[in-house]
C-alpha positions, -999 to 999 in steps of 0.1 A, spaced: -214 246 206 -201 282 195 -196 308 219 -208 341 217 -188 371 229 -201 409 236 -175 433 221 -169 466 243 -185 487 216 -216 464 213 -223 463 250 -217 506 248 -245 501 217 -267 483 241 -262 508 271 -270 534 245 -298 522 232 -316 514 264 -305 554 276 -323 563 248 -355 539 252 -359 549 293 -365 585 283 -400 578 280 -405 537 293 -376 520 315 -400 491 310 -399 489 275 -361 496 274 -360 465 291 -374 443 268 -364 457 240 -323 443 256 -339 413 269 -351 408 233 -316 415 214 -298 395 238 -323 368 228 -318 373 193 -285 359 191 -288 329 209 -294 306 182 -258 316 170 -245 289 195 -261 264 172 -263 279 138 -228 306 136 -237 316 104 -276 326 111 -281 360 97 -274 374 65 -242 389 50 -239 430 61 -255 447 27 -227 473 26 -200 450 33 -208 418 15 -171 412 8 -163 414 48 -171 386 67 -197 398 90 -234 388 93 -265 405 109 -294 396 126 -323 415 126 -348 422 155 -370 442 160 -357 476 148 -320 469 159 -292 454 139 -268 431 152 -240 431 138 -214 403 144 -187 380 127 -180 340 132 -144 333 142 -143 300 135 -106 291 149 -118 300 180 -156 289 175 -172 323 186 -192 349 173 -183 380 182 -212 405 183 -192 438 167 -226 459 174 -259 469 177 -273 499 153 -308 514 143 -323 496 110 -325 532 96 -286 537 98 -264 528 74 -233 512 86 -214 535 63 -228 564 79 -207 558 115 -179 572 119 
């Protein structure tokens, strides 16, 4: 079974994106992390899940989509993990971060 691994920046993503969510519901910030980290729990089984990044379909990584977050990660398969590069707003283009 593949592992999955939490970069730094994807864990900031999540810290973020809950921050931004509690402004008006803690509760609903909540579940919408409890979802994500749901989300990618089928990579164990299936690395290669998602679909390839749109922007980047040269590059190696794959997303999952939930809800109105991507998750952004890449299958390292000497290692057998995925490692979740981030989580980003559907609405944002991944060549609009600097």
């Amino acid at each position: 079974m593949v592992r999955i691994s939490w970069t730094i920046e994807s864990k900031k993503d999540l810290q973020q994106i809950y921050e931004y969510i509690a402004k008006d519901s803690p509760r609903y910030a909540q579940k919408q992390i409890e979802k994500i980290l749901l989300s990618v729990k089928p990579l164990k089984q299936f690395p290669l899940l998602g679909r390839k990044v749109p922007e980047f379909p040269e590059l190696p990584y794959r997303e999952l989509l939930t809800g109105n977050y991507r998750v952004i990660y890449r299958f390292d398969e000497n290692n057998n993990v995925n490692l979740i590069m981030g989580v980003i707003h559907v609405k944002r283009l991944l060549t609009d971060i600097p």
